[in-house]
N, CA, C and O of each residue as an XYZ file, in Angstrom:
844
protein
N      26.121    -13.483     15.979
C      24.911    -12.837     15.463
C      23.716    -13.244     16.328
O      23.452    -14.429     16.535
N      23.009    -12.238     16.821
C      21.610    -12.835     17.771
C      20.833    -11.858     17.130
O      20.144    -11.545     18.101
N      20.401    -11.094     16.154
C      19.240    -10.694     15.602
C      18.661     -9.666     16.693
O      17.519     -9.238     16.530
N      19.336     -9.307     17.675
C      18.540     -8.183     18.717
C      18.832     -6.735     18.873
O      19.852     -6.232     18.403
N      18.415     -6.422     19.182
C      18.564     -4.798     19.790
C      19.259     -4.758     21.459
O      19.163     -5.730     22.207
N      19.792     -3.764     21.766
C      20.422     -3.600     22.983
C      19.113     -2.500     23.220
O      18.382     -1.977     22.379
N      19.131     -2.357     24.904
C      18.296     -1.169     24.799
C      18.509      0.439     24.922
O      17.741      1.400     24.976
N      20.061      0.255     24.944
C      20.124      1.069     24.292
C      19.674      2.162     23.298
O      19.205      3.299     23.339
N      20.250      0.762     21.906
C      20.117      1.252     20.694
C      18.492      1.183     19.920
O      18.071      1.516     18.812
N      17.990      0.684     20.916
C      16.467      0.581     20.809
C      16.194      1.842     21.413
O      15.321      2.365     20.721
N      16.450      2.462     22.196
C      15.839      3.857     22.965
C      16.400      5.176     21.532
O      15.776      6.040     20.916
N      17.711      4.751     21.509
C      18.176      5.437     20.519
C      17.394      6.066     18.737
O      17.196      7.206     18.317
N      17.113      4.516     18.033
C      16.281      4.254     17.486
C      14.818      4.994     17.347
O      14.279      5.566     16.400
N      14.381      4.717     18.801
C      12.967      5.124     19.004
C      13.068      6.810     19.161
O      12.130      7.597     19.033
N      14.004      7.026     19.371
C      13.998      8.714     20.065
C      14.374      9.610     18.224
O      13.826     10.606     17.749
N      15.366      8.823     17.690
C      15.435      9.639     16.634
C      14.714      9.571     15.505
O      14.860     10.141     14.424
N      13.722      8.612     15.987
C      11.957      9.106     14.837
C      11.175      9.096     15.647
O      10.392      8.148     15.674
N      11.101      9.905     16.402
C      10.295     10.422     17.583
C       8.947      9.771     17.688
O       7.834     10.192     17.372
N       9.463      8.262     18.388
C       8.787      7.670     18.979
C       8.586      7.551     19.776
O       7.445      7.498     20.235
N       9.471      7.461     20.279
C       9.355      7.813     22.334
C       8.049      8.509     23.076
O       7.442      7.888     23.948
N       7.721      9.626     22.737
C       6.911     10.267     23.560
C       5.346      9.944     22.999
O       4.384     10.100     23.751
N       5.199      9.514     21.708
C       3.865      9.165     21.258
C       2.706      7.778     22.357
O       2.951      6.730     22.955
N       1.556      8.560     22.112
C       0.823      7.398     22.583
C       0.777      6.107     21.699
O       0.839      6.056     20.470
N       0.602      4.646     22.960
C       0.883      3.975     22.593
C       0.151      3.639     21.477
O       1.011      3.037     20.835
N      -1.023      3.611     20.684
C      -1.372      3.272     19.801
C      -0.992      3.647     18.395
O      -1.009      2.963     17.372
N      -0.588      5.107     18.624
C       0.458      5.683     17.572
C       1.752      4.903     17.390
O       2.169      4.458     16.320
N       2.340      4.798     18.607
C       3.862      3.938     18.491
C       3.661      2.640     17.573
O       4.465      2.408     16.670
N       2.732      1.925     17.788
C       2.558      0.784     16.906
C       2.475      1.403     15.702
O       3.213      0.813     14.913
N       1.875      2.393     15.154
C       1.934      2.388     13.835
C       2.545      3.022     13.161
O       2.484      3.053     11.932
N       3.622      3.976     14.255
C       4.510      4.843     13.430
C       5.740      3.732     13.235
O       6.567      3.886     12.336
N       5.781      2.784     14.003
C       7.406      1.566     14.395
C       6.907      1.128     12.951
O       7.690      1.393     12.039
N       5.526      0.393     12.555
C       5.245      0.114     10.972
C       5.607      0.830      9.721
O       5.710      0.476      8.547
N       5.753      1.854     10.298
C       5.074      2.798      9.166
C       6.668      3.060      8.789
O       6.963      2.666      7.660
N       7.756      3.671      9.561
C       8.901      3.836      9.588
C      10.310      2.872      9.176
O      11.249      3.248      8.474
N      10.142      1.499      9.851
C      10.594      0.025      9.351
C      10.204      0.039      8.133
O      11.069      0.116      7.260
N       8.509     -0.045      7.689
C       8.312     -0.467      6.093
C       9.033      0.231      5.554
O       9.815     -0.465      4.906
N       9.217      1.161      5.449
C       9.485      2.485      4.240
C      11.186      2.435      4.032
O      11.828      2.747      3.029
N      11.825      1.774      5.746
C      13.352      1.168      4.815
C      13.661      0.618      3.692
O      13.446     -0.594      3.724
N      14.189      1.095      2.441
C      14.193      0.091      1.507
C      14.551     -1.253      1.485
O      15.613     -1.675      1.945
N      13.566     -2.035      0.885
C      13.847     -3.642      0.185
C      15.249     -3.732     -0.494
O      15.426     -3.126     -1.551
N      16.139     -4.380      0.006
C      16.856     -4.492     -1.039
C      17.916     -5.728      0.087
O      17.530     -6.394      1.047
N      19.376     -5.633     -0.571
C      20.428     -7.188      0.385
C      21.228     -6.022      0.538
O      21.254     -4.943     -0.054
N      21.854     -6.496      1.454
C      23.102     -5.662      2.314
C      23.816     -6.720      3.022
O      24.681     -6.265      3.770
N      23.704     -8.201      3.016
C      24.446     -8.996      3.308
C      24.420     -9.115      4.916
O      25.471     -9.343      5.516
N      23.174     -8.953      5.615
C      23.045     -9.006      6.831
C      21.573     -8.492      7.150
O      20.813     -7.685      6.616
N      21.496     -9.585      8.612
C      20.395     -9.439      8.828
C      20.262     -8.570     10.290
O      19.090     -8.431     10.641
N      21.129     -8.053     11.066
C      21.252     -7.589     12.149
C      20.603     -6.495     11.845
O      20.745     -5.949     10.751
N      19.546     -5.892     13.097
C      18.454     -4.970     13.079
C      19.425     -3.834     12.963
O      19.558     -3.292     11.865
N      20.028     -3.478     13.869
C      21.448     -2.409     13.638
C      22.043     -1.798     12.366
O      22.351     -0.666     11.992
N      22.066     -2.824     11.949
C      23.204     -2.713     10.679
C      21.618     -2.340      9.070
O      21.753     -1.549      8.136
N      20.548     -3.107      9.311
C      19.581     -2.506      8.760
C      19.212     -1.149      9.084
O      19.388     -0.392      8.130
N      18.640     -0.458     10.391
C      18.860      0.450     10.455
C      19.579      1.789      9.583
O      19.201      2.693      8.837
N      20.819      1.305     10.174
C      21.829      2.412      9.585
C      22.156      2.365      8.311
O      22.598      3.388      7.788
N      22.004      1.135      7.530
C      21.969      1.231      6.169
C      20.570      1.926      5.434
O      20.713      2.691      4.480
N      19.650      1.694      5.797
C      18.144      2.031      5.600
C      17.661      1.392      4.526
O      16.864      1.839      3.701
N      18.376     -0.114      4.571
C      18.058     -1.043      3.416
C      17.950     -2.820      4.020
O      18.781     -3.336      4.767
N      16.763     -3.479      3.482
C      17.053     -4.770      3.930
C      15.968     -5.535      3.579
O      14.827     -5.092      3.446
N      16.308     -6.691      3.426
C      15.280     -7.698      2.885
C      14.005     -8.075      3.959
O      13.596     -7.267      4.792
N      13.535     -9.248      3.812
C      12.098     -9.465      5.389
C      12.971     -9.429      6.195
O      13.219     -8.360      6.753
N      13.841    -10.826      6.552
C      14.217    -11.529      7.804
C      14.979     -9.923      8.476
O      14.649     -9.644      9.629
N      15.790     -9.107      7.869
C      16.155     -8.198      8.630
C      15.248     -7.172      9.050
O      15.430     -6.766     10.198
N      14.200     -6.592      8.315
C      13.403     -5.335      8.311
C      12.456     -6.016      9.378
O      12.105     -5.346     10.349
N      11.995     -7.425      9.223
C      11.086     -7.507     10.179
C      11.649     -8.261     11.487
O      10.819     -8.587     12.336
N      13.076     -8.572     11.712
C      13.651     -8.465     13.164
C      13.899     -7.143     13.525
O      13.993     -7.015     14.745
N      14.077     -5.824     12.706
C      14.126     -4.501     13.509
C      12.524     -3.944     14.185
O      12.110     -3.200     15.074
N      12.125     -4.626     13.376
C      10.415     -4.138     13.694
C       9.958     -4.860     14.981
O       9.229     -4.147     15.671
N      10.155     -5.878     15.396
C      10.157     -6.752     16.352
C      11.112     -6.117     17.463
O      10.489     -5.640     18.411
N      12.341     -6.030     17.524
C      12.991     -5.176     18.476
C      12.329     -3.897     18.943
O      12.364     -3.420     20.077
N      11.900     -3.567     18.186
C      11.346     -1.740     18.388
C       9.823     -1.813     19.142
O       9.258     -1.156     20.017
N       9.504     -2.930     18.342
C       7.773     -3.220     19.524
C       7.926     -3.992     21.017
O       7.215     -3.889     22.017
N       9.030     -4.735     20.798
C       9.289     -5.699     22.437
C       9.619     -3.928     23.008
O       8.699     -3.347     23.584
N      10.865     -3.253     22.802
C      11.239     -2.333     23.647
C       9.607     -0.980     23.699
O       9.639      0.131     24.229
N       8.832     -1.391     23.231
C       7.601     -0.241     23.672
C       6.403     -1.248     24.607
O       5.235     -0.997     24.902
N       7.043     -2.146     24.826
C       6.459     -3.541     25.827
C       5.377     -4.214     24.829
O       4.382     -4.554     25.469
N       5.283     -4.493     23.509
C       4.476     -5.518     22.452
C       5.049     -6.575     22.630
O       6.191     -6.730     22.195
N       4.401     -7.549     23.307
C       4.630     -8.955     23.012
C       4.545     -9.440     21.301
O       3.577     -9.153     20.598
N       5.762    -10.230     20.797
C       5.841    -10.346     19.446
C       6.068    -11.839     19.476
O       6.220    -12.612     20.422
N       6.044    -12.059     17.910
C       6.506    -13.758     17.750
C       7.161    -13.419     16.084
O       6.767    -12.621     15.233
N       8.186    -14.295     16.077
C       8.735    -14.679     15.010
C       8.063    -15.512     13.917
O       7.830    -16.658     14.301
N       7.650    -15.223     12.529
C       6.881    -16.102     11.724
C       7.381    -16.226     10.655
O       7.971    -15.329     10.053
N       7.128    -17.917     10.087
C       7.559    -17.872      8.810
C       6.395    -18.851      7.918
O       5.797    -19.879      8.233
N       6.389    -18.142      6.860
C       5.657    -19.074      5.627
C       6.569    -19.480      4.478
O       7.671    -18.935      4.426
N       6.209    -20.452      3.470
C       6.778    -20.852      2.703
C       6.035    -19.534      1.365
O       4.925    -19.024      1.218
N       7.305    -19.431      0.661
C       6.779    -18.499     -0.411
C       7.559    -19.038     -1.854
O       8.668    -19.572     -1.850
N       6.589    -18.734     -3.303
C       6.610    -19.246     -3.897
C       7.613    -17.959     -4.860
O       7.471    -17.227     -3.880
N       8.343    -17.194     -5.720
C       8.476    -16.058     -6.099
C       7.971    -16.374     -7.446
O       8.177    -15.454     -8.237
N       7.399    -17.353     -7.922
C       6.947    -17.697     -9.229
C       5.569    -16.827     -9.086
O       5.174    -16.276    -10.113
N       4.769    -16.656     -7.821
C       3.073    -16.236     -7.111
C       3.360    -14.693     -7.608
O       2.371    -14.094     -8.030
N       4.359    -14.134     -7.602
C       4.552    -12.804     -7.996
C       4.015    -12.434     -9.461
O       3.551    -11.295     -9.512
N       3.986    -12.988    -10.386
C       4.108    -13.072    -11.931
C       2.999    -13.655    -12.419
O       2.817    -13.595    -13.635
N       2.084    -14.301    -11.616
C       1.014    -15.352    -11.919
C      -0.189    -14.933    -11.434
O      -0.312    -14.620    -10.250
N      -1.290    -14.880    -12.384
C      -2.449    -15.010    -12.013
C      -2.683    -13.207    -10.768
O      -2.211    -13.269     -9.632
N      -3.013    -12.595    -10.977
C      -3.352    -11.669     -9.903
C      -4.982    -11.759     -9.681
O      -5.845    -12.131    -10.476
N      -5.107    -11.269     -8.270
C      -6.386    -11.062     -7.787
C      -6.979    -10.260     -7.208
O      -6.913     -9.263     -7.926
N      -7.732     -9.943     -6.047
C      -8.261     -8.577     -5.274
C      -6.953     -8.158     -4.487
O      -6.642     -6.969     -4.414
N      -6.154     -9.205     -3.871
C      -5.385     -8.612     -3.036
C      -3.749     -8.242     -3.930
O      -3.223     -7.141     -3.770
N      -3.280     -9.021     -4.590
C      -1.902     -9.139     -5.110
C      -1.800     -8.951     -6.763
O      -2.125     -9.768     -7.625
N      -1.357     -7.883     -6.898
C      -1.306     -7.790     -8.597
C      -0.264     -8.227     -9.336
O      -0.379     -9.421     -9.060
N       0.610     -8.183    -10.021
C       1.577     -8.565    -10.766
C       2.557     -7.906    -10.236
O       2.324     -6.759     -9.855
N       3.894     -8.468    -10.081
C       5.350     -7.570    -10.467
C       5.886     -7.447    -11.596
O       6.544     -8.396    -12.024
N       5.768     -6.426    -12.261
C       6.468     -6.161    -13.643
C       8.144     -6.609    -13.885
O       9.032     -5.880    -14.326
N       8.247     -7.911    -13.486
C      10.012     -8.184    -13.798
C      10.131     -8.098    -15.254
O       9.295     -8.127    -16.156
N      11.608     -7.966    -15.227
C      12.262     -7.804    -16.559
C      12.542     -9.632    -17.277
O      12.669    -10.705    -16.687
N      12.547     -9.313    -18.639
C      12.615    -10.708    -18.801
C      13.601    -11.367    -18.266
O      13.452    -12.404    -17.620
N      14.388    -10.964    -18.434
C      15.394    -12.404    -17.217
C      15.499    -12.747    -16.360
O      16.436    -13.487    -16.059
N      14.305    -12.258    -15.302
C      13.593    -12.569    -13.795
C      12.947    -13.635    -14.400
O      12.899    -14.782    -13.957
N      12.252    -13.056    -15.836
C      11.099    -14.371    -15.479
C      11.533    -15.725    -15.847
O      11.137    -16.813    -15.428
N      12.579    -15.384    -16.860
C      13.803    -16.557    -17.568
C      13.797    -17.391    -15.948
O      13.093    -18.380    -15.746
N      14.528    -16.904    -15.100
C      14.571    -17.596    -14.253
C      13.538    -18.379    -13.322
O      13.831    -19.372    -12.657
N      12.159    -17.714    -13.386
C      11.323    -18.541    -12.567
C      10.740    -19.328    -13.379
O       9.839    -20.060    -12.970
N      11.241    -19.333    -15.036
C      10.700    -20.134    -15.616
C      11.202    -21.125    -15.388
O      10.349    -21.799    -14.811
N      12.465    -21.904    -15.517
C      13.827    -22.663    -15.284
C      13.818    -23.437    -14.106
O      14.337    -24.553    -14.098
N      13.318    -22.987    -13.183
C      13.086    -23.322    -11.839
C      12.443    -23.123    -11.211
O      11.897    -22.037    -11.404
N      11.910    -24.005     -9.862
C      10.547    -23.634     -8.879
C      11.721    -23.270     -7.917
O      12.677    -23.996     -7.645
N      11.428    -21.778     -7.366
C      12.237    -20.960     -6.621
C      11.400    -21.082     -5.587
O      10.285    -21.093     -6.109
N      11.238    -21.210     -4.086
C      10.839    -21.499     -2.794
C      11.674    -20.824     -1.568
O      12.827    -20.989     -1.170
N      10.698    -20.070     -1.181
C      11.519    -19.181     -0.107
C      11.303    -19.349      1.197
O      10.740    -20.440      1.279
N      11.457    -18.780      2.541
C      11.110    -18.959      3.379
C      11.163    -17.425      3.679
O      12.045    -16.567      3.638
N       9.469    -17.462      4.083
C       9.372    -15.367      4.156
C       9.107    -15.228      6.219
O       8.439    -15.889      7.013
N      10.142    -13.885      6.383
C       9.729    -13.771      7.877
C       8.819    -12.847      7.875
O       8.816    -12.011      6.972
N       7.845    -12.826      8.920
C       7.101    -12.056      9.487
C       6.989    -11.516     11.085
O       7.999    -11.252     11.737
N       6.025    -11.428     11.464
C       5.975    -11.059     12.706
C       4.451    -11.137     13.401
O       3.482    -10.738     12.754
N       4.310    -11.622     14.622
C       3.145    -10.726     15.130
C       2.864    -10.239     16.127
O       3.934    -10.123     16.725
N       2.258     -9.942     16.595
C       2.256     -8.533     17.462
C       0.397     -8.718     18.391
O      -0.712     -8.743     17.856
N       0.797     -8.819     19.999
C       0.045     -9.002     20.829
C      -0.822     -7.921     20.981
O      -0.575     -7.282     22.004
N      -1.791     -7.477     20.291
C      -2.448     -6.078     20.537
C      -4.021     -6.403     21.270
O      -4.883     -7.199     20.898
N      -4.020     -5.785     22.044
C      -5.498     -5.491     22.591
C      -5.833     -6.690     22.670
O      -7.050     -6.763     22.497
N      -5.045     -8.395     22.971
C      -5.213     -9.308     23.569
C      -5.454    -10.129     22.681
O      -5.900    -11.201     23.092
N      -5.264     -9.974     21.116
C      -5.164    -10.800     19.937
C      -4.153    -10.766     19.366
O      -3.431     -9.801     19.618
N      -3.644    -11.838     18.314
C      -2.279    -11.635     17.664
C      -2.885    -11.266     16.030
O      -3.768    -11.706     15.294
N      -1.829    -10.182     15.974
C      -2.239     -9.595     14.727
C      -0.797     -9.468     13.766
O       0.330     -9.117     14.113
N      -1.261     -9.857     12.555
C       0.072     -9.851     11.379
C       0.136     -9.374     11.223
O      -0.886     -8.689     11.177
N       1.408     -8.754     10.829
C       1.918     -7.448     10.158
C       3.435     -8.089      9.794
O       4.140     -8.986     10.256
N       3.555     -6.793      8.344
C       4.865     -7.562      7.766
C       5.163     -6.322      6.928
O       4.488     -5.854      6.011
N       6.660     -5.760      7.587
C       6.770     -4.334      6.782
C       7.857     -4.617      5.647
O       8.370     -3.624      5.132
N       8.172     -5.620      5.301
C       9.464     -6.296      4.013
C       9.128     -5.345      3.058
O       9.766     -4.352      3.407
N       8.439     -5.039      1.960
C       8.067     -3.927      1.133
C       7.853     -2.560      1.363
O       6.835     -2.048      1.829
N       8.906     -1.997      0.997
C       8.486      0.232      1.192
C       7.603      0.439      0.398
O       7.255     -0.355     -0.476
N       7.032      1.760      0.642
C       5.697      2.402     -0.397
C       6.450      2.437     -1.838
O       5.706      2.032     -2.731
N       7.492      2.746     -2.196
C       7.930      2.766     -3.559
C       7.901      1.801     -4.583
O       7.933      1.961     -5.803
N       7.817      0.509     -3.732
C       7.836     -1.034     -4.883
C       6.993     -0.931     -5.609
O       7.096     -1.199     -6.806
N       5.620     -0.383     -4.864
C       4.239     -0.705     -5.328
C       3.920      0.076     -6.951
O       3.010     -0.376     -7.646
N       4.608      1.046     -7.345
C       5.135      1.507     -8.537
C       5.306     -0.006     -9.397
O       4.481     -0.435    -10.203
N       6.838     -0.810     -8.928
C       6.432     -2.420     -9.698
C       5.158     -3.097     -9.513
O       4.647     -3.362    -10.601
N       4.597     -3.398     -8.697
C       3.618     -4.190     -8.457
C       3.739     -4.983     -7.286
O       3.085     -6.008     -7.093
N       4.679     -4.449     -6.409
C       4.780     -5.632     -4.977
C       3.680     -4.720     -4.222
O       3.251     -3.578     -4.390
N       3.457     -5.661     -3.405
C       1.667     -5.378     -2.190
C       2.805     -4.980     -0.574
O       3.547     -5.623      0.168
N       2.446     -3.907     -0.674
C       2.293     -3.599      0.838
C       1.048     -2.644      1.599
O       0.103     -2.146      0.986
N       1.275     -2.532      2.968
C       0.122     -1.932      3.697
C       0.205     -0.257      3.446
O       1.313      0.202      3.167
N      -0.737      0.488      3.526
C      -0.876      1.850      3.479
C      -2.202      2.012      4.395
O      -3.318      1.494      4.370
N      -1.596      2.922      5.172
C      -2.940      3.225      6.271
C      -3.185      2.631      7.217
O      -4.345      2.769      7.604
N      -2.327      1.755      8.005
C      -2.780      0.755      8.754
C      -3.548      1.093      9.727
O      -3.258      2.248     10.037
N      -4.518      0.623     10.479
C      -5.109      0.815     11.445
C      -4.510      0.774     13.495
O      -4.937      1.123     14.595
N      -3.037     -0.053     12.736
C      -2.639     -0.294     14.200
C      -3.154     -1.677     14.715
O      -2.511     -2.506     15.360
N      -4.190     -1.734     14.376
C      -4.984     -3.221     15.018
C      -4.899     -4.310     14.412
O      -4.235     -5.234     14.883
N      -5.670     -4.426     13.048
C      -5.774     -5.137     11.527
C      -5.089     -6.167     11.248
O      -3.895     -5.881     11.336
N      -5.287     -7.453     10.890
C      -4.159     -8.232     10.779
C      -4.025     -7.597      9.193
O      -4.947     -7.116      8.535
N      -2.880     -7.713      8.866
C      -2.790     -7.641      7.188
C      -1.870     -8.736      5.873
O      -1.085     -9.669      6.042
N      -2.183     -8.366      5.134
C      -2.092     -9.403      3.679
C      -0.372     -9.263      3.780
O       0.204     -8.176      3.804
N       0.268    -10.505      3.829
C       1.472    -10.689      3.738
C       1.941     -9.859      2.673
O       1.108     -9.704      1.780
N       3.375     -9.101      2.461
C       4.067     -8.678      1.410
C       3.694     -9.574      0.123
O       3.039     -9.430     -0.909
N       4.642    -10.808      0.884
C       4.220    -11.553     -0.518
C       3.667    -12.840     -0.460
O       3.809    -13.576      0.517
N       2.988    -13.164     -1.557
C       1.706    -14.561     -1.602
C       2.544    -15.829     -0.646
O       3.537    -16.435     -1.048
N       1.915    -16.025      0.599
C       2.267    -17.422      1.056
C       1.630    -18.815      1.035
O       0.587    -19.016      0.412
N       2.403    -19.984      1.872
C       1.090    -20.995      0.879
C       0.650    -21.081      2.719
O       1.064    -20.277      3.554
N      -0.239    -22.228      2.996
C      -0.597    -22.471      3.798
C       0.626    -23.178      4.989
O       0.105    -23.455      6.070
N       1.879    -23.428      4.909
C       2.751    -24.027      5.725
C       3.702    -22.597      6.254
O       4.323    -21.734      5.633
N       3.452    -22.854      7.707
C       3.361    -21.358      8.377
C       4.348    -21.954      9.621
O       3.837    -22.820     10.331
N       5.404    -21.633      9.847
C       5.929    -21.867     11.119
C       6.010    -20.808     11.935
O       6.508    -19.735     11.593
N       5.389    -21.115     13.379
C       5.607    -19.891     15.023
C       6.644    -20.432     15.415
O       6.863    -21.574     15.819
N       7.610    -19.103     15.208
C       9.033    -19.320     15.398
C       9.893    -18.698     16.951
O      11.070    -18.448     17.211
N       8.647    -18.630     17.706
C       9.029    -17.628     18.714
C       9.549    -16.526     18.483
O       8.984    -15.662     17.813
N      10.780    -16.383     19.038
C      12.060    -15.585     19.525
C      12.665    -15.462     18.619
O      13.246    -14.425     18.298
N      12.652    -17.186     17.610
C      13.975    -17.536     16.990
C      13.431    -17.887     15.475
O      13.041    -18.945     14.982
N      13.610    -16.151     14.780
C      13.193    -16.539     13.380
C      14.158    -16.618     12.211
O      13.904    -16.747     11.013
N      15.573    -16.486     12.969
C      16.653    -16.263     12.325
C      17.101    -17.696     12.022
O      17.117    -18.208     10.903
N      17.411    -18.188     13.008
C      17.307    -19.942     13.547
C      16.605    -20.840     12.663
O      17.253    -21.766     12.175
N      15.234    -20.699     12.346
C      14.234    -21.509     11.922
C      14.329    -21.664     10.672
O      14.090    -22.717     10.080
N      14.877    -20.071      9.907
C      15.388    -20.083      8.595
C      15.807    -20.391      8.328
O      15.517    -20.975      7.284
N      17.270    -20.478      8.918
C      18.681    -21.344      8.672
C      17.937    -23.046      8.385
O      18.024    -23.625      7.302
N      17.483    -23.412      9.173
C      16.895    -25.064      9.172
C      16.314    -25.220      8.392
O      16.585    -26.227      7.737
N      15.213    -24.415      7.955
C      14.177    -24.862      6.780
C      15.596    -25.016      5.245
O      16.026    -25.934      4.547
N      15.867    -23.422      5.385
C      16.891    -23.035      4.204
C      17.280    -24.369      3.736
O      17.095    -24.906      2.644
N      17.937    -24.844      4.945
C      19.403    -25.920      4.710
C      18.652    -27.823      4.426
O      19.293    -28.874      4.443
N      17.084    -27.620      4.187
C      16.842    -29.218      4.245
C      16.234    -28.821      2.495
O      15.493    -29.603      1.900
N      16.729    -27.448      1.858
C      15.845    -27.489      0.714
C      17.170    -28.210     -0.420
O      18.372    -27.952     -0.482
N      16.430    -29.049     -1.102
C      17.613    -29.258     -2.434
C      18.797    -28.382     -2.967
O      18.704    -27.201     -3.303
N      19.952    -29.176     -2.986
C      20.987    -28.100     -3.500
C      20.546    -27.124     -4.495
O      20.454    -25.951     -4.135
N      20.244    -27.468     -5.770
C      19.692    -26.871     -6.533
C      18.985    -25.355     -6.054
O      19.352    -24.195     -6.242
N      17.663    -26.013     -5.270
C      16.582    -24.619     -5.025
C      17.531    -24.034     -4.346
O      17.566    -22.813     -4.493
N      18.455    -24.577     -3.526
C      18.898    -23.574     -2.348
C      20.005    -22.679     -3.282
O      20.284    -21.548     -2.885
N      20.447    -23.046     -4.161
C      21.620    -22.182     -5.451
C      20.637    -21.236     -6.203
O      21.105    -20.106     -6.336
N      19.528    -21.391     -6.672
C      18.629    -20.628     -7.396
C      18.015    -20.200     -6.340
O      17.631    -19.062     -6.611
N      17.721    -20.467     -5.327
C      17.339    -19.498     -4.061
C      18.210    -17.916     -4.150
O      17.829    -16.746     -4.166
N      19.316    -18.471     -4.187
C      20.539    -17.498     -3.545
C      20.555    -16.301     -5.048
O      20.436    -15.076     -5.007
N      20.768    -17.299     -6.417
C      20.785    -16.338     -7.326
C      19.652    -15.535     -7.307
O      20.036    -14.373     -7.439
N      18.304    -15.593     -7.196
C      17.264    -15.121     -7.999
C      16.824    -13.714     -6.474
O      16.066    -12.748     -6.562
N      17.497    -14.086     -5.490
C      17.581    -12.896     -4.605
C      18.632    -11.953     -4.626
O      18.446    -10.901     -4.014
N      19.655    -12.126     -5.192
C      20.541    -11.070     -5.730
C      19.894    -10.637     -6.703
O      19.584     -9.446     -6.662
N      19.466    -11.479     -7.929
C      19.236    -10.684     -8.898
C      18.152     -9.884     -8.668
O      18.205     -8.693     -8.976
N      16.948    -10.474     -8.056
C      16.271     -9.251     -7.761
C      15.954     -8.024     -7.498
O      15.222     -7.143     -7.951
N      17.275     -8.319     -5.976
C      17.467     -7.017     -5.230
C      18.330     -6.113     -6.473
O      18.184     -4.891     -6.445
N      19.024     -6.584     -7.315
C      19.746     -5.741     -7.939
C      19.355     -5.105     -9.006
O      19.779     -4.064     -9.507
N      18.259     -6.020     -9.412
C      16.743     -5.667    -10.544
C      16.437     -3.628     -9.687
O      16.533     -2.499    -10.167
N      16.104     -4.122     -8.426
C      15.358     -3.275     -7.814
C      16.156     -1.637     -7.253
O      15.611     -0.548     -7.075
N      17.893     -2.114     -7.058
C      18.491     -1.377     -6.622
C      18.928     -0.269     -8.277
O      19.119      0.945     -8.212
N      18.990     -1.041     -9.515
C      18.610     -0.104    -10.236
C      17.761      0.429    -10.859
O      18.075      1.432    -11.500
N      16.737      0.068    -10.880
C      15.201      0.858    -10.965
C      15.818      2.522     -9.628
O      15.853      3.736     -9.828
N      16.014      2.056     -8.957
C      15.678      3.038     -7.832
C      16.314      4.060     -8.470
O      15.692      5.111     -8.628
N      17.866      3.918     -9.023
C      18.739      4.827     -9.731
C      18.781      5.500    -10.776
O      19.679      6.221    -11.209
N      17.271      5.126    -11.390
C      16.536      5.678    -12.436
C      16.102      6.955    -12.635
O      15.455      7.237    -13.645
């Protein structure tokens, strides 16, 4: 597993949502605009490929395809990660982040336990600044209450998917890598209620959709 694109399947990619021929400032925001809108959900892999063609995937995959697709339009990128809380979802809302309407046995669970994630991102070398962007959430969540971007400017840094705290790792190249390490130094415990409370989610979410 190396988390990349061939360039191929990156030309491929780019040509069959007709990206290819757009100016470059468009390309940045159609590669956003197109990645976000893959659905959120687990498919048991994080390979940009295999997201793709499923048209489903959690951060670490949606935002290594997004990263492949901007290196191959020549965007210098970096791999990012913050620590995330999924309890921040349910708590307290403000100007930027409103509530997620979980069902009670989401919240059963973040009651039970402090659940701690490690969220990927990305950023992206534009016009000689690094700017955030993070397409993990499609326009449809926001129906529950998850935060994503609409309208982007292309330039803009923007408000993470979801609430992070201040402990932020630049992961280069290697955000697949960095995960694995953080993942594996967290308590057995969090790392077991890690694992449950992201199935159940995604599966919270995969039947809403079937609604």
């Amino acid at each position: 597993m190396n988390y990349k694109l061939s360039a191929s399947e990156s030309e491929e990619i780019l040509n069959k949502w007709g990206i290819t021929d757009l100016e470059p400032e468009k390309q940045i925001i159609k590669i956003f605009e197109k990645v976000r809108d893959i659905k959120f959900g687990h498919i048991g892999s994080r390979e940009p490929m295999e997201i793709y063609k499923a048209g489903k995937g959690t951060c670490s995959g949606k935002n290594f395809l997004a990263r492949e697709l901007y290196k191959a339009v020549g965007i210098e990128t970096k791999d990012m990660i913050c620590l995330q809380r999924w309890k921040d979802l349910s708590w307290f809302p403000d100007d930027e982040y409103g509530l997620v309407d979980f069902p009670e046995e989401l919240i059963e669970k973040l009651e039970e336990e402090e659940i701690v994630d490690f969220h990927n991102y990305i950023l992206l070398k534009i016009n000689g600044e690094w700017v955030q962007v993070d397409v993990t959430i499609d326009k449809d969540l926001q129906e529950l209450g998850f935060r994503t971007e609409i309208d982007w400017d292309g330039s803009s840094n923007m408000p993470l998917c979801f609430v992070g705290s201040h402990k932020v790792w630049d992961c280069g190249d290697n955000g697949a890598e960095k995960k694995a390490e953080l993942t594996a130094q967290l308590p057995q415990s969090i790392q077991e209620a890690r694992s449950d409370f992201l199935s159940s989610i995604t599966a919270w979410i995969d039947q809403w959709r079937e609604e």
